[in-house]
C-alpha positions, -999 to +999 in steps of 0.1 A: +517-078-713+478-072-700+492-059-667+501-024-683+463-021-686+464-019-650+481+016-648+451+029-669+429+049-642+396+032-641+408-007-652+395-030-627+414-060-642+419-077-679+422-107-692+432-127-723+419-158-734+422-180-759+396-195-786+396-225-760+377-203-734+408-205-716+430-177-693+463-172-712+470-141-686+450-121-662+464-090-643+442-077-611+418-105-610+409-125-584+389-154-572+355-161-591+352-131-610+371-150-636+346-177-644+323-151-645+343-134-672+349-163-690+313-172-689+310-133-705+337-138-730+319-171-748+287-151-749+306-123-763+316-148-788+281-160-795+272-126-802+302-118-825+297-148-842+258-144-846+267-104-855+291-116-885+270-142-898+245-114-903+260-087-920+285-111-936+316-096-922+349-114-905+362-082-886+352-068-856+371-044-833+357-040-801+323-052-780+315-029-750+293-049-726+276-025-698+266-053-669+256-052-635+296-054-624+307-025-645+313-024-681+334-046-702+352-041-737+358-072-756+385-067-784+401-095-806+436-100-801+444-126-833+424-156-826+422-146-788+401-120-771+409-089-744+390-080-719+393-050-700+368-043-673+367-008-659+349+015-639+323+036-660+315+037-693+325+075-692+360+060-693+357+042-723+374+067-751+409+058-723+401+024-721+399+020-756+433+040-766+449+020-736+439-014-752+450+004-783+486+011-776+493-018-755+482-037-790+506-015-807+475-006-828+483+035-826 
């Protein structure tokens, strides 16, 4: 599924993961830049959760994380979460239709 991300120019690699913290598919991702992103997506989560409890809201659509490897957008996929990590947040309106139509959201 993710690894059509991978034909959008500027995706480094993606990955979904469960509510566990857990990989359920990766595409372009290798060695331990995965626990690195998995250690991103639970604080994602943290945040989300700290973000909802605050304004009193369930939804969210999308968190874009700008770290030192290169920005990040977080979006929920049911009870999981996507992550796309691409090359410049210049890219982000493509990313974000990418993520978009591969969810069948458009």
């Amino acid at each position: 599924m993710i690894e059509a991300l991978m034909e959008t120019r500027g995706v480094r690699h993606a990955l979904l993961v469960n509510a566990q913290g857990e990989v359920v598919t990766a595409a372009g991702l290798r060695g331990p830049a995965a626990d690195a992103d998995l250690n991103l997506v639970a604080a994602g989560r943290a945040v989300i959760a700290s973000l909802q409890a605050t304004q009193g809201s369930g939804e969210w659509n999308d968190l874009l994380l700008d770290v030192d490897g290169g920005p990040v957008l977080l979006t929920p996929v049911g009870d999981q979460i996507l992550l796309a990590a691409f090359d410049d947040v210049a890219s982000l309106g493509r990313i974000r239709f990418a993520v978009r139509r591969l969810l069948g959201q458009i």
